[in-house]
C-alpha positions, 0 to 999 in steps of 0.5 A: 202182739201190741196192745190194741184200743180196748185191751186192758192197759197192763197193771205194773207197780214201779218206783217213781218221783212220787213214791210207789206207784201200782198203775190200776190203783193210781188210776182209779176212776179217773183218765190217765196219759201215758207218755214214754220217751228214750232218756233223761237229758235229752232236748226234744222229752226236756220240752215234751215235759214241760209242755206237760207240766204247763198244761196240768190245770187242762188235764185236772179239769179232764179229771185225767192223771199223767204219768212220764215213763223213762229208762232210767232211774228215780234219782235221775229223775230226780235231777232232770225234773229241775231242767224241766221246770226251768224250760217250762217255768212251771213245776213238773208235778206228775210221777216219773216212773223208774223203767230200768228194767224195761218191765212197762216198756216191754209189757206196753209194746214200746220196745222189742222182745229181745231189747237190751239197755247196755252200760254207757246206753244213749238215747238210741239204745231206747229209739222207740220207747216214744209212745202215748196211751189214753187209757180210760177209767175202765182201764182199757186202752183208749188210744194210742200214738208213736213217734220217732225220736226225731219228731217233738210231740204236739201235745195240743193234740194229745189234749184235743185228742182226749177231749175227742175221746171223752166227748164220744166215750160212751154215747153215739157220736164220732168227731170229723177231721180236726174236730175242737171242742164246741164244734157239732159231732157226727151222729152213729148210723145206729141212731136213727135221724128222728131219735137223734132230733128227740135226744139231741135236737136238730140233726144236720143231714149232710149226706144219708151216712152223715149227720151231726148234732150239737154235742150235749152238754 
């Protein structure tokens, strides 16, 4: 079975760009992203890396770390992270992890049981080791996303998306459709509209099962 929002992200330790890294201590209490994708030397993760090495002052102010997972080794990452840093003009900073052996692939559900990576592997060997965990300071499991190998991710709107998980971690709010920062939240059914005017200020009723209020803070 896959990992579902609120399991615990699998611990592993692993080789990486910045040393050894074990997964739950490098966390801390801190957000973390976990972004996957099929090989090193490929066009479509070149840019999805440096869109994340353009955005790493949004994610420090989020106090949330990232970390890259590929198939292939250290020293390949080594190597490509200067391609990255060239398309994105910015330097890759965050851990790379060593994934040869298919450990945190496998134990995060990005690959099949019975995956293989056979000598001269191209990228379609690792198809769907595409895949974005949000994962909390509680280690659980906050989100996830999968896309094809076809398909560029947006990261906007992994970004939007962990502003939307901070916003409502916790507390008794959900975010509508294509919700941004600064826009009102949707109060939870569990508060009634009279606590919500006490704790939150003005609740806007739009329907009895929809109510929003300015997000605190």
């Amino acid at each position: 079975m896959g990992l579902r929002i609120n399991d615990i992200a699998p611990d592993f330790t692993a080789d990486s760009t910045s040393g050894e890294i074990k997964f739950h201590d490098w966390l801390g209490g801190d957000y973390a992203i976990l972004f996957s994708h099929p090989k090193d030397f490929t066009p479509v993760c070149t840019t999805e890396f440096g869109a994340v090495a353009k955005l790493a002052p949004e994610f420090e102010k989020r106090h949330t770390k990232v970390m890259g997972v590929s198939v292939d080794s250290v020293s390949e990452h080594t190597k490509w992270k200067a391609d990255i840093e060239k398309v994105a003009g910015a330097p890759a900073n965050f851990p790379i992890i060593d994934d040869t052996s298919l450990t945190v692939s496998k134990a995060y559900d990005m690959l099949p049981a019975e995956a293989y990576m056979p000598d001269g592997r191209t990228p379609a060997d690792s198809a769907t080791v595409r895949t974005v965990f949000i994962i909390g300071p509680d280690k659980k499991v906050r989100l996830t996303m999968t896309y094809p190998m076809s398909v560029g991710r947006n990261f906007a709107e992994i970004l939007r998306a962990l502003d939307a998980v901070q916003a409502t971690d916790g507390a008794p709010f959900a975010t509508p459709a294509n919700w941004v920062p600064g826009q009102d939240v949707i109060l939870a059914l569990s508060v009634s509209t009279e606590d919500g005017e006490a704790k939150y200020g003005a609740v806007d009723t739009k329907l009895p099962y929809l109510r929003t209020v300015k997000l605190p803070g």
